[in-house]
C-alpha positions in Angstrom: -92.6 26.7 97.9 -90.9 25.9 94.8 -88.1 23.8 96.9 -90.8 22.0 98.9 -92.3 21.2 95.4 -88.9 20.1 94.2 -88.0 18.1 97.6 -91.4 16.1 97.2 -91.0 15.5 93.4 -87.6 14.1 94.7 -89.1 11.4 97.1 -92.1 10.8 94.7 -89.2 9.3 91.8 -87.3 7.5 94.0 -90.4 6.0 95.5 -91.5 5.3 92.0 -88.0 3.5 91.0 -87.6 1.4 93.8 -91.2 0.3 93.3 -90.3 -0.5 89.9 -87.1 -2.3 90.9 -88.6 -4.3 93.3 -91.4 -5.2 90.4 -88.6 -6.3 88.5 -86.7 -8.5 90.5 -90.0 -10.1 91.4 -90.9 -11.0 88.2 -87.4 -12.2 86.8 -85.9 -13.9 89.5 -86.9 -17.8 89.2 -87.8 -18.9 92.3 -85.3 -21.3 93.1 -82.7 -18.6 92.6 -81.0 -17.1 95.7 -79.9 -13.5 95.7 -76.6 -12.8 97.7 -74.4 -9.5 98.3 -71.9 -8.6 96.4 -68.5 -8.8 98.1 -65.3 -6.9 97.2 -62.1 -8.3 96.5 -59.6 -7.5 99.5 -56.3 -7.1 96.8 -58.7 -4.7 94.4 -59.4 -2.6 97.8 -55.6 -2.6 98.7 -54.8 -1.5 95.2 -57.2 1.2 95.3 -56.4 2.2 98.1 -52.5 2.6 96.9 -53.7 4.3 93.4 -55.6 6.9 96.4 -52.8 7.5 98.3 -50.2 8.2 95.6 -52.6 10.7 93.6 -52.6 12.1 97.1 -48.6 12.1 97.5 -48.5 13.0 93.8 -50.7 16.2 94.7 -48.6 17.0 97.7 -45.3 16.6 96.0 -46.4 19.1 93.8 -47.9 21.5 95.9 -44.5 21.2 98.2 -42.3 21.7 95.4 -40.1 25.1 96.4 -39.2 27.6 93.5 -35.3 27.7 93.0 -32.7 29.6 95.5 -31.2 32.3 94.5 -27.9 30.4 94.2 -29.6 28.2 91.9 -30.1 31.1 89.6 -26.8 33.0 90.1 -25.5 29.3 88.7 -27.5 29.2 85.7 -26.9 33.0 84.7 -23.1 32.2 85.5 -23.4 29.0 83.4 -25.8 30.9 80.4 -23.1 33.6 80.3 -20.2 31.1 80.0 -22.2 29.7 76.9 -22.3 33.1 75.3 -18.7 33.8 75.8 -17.6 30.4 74.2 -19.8 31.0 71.0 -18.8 34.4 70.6 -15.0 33.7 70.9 -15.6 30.4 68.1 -17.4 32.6 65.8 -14.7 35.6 66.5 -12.2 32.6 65.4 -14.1 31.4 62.6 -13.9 35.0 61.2 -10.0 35.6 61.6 -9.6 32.0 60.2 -11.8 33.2 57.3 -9.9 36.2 56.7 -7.0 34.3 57.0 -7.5 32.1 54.1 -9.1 34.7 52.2 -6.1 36.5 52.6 -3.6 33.9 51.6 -5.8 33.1 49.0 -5.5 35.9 47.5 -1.7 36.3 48.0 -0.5 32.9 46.8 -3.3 32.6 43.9 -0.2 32.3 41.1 1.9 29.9 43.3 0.8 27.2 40.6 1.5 29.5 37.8 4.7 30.9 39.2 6.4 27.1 39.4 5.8 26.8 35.8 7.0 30.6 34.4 10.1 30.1 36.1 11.4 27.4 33.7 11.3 30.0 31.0 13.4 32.0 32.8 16.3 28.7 33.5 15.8 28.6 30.1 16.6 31.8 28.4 19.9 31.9 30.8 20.9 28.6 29.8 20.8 30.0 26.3 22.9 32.9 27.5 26.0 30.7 28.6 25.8 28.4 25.8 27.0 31.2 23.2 30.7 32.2 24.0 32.1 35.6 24.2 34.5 34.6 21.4 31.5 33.5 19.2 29.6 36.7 20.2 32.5 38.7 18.9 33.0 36.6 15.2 29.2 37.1 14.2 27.2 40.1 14.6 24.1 38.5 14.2 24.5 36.2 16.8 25.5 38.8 19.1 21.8 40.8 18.3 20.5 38.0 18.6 22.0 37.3 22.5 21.4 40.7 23.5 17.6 40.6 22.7 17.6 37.2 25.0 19.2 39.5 27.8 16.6 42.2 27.3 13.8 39.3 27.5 15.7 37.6 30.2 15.7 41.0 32.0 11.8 42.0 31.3 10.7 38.8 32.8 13.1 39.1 36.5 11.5 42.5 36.4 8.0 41.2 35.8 8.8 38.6 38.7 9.5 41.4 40.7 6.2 43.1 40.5 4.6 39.8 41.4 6.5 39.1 44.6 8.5 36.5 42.7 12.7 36.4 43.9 15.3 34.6 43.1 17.8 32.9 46.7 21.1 34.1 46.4 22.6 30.6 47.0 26.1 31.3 47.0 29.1 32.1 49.6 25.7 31.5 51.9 25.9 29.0 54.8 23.8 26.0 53.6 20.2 26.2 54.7 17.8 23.1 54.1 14.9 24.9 53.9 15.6 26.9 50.6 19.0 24.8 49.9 18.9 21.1 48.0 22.9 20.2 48.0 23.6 18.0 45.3 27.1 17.1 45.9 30.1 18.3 48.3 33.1 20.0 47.0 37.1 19.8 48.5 37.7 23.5 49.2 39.9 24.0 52.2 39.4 27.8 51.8 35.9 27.8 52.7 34.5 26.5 56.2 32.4 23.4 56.3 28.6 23.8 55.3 29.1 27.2 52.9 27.7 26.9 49.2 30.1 27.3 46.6 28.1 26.6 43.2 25.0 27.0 42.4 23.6 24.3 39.7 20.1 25.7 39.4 18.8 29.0 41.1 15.6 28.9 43.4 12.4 31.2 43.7 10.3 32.1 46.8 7.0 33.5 46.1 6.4 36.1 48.7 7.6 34.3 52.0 6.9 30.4 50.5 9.2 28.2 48.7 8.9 27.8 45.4 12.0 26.0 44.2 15.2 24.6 46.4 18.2 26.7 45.0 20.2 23.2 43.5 23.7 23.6 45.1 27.1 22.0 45.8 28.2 22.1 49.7 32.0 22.5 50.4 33.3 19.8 53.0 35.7 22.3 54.9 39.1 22.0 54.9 40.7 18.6 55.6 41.4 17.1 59.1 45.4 16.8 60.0 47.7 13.7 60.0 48.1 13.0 64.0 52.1 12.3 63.7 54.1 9.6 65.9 55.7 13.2 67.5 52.4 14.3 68.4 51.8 12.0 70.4 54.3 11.8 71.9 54.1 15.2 73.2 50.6 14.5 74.2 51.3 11.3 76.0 54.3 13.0 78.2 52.2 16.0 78.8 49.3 13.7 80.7 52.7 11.6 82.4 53.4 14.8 83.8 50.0 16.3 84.9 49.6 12.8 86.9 52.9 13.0 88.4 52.3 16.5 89.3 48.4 15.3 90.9 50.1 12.3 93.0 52.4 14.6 94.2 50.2 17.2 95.2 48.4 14.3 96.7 50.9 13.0 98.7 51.5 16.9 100.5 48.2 17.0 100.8 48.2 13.4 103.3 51.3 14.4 104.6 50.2 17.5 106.6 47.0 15.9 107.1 49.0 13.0 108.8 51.0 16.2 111.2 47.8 17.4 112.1 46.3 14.5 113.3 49.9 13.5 115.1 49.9 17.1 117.1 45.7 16.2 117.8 47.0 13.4 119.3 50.1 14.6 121.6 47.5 17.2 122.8 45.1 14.6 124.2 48.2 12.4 125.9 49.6 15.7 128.1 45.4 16.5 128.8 45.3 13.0 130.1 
């Protein structure tokens, strides 16, 4: 009953607006005025038409669209896992880098202070060999007084020591450039050619780095002989004779190469 009742309410409003409408257009249309239909555009009908169908390829795309094979995956675990391996390995260098530098730091800290505390030391041995042993020997006082610069000079190699600081034994060493500065070359035909044979100024490493070039003289070696008219001589009758005795081993050689051909060739005449 109560969808009867609702079916005939229905009908009875749309009775009552068409009525109305009808009323309406009645009253307001003048009378001269023709209605006409309302036609559609035919390019607005294509275009809707177009929207239509690509919300309905959009839909399908999406509906079609597979989940990823299981190669796909393996790839991207495989490619993840090479990620974490490369930023593991940098940060594993950043940290021995770190320590690195921390460490060496740490070691060479004084390498600043070292190049200047060394002077003292060039110093308090240049006052050494300026006082003679004849002058030590005429005044006491002087002598006290160099043999409390010895016990200094000695307290400070020692203290040196404790901080990694050593002097480079420079001489009867072969000449090296890392450690070596030559100043000039000395005429010594005893020694070989690159060997140090006076040291001007001594040099200092500070653990395994340079602190000073050891200031050195290089010896030139001994000197290269006078080549004599005799010499060479000797030298130019010694190749005479090693070409005469070439040619001539030449000339065997063609000569029996020249009989083995010749019997070669008798052979083939009696064949024929």
């Amino acid at each position: 009953m109560n969808i009867e009742n609702q079916d005939q309410k229905k009908g009875s409003d749309e009775e009552i607006l068409n009525n109305g409408s009808e009323e309406l257009n009645e009253d307001n249309l003048p009378d001269n005025e023709i209605t006409e239909d309302v036609e559609i555009d035919p390019s607005t009908r294509e275009e809707a038409e177009a929207d239509s169908s690509n919300t309905e390829d959009e839909d399908k795309s999406v509906d079609e669209e597979a989940p990823p094979t299981y190669e796909e995956l393996q790839s991207e675990v495989a490619a993840t896992k090479d990620q974490l391996l490369r930023s593991l390995a940098e940060g594993e260098n950043i940290r021995r880098r770190t320590e690195r530098e921390k460490a060496d730091t740490s070691k060479y800290a004084i390498t600043n202070f070292a190049r200047q505390i060394i002077s003292v030391a060039d110093n308090l041995t240049r006052a050494l060999s300026s006082v003679s042993d004849d002058a030590k020997a005429k005044n006491e006082e002087l002598s006290n007084l160099c043999v409390g610069i010895e016990m200094t000079d000695k307290e400070l190699i020692n203290t040196f020591e404790q901080f990694n600081i050593k002097s480079i034994e420079s001489v009867g060493q072969k000449f090296d450039h890392n450690i070596h500065q030559a100043m000039f070359e000395v005429d010594d035909p005893d020694q070989p050619a690159g060997m140090v044979v006076q040291e001007i100024q001594k040099g200092y490493v500070l653990h395994d780095r340079l602190l000073r070039p050891a200031m050195v003289g290089v010896s030139k070696g001994a000197p290269k002989l006078e080549v004599t008219e005799e010499a060479l001589q000797i030298v130019e009758s010694a190749k005479e004779k090693s070409a005469n005795d070439s040619s001539s081993a030449y000339e065997k050689q063609s000569e029996a190469a020249n009989k083995v051909t010749e019997g070669k060739n008798a052979q083939l005449d009696k064949e024929l």
